[in-house]
Phi, psi and omega in degrees: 000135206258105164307105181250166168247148172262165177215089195083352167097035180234143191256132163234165174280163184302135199293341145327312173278312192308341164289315186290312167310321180277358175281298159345276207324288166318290206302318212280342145316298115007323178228083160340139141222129220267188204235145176293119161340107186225145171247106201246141173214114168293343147281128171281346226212110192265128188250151184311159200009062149285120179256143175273139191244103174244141155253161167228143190203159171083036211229192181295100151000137128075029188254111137345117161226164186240093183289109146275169145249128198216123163260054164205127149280157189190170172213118201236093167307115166263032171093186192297352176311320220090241225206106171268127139305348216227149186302147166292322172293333189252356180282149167267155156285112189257304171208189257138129223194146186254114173291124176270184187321330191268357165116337199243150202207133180220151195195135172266134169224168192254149193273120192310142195277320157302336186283105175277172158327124181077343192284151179234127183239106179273142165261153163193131157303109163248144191265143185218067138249270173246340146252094230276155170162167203264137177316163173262007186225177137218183205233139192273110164236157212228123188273147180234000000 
């Protein structure tokens, strides 16, 4: 039920919602929201002295990310981070890379000298912008 006040015989809505709806209004400015982080590579399949070719998308304007690497998968809830994929003791900073104005990014990186023949290397992107946070997926790749 919609409340009015009269003032002059002019009906306005009551300064009360009206504080609250422009309060509404301001949080929903004030706190930006993003599309889940997601990470990608179009080769399934990593070749000797090669680069692995990633997007990243859905992400912070102007925001930073960082790609890991792990040849062990896991699944670790960290806290408003999301979800690490990848085992804690063993991923590497494999590169690192800047989101342009639409939130997406992309970096050719080199495929780790650790990594033989038959071996799978999971990837996952953490975002370092004013809300840090982990891709929502990460990506499997199989050294041939």
């Amino acid at each position: 039920m919609r409340r009015t006040v009269r003032h002059l015989g002019v009906p306005t809505i009551c300064p009360r919602h009206t504080l609250a709806a422009a309060t509404l209004a301001m949080c929903a400015l004030a706190l930006p929201c993003y599309a889940a982080l997601t990470l990608s590579a179009p080769q399934p399949f990593l070749l000797p002295d090669a680069t692995i070719d990633i997007s990243v998308r859905d992400g912070q304007p102007g925001a930073r990310f960082v790609v890991l690497a792990s040849s062990t998968p896991a699944s670790f809830a960290v806290g408003q981070l999301g979800t690490l994929y990848l085992a804690p003791g063993t991923f590497q900073v494999l590169g690192a890379g800047f989101l342009d104005a639409q939130g997406e990014g992309t970096a050719s990186l080199p495929v780790p000298d650790t990594v033989e023949d038959g071996d799978r290397l999971y990837l996952q992107a953490l975002e370092l912008g004013a809300e840090r946070r982990f891709s929502e997926n990460s990506v499997a790749l199989r050294r041939q």
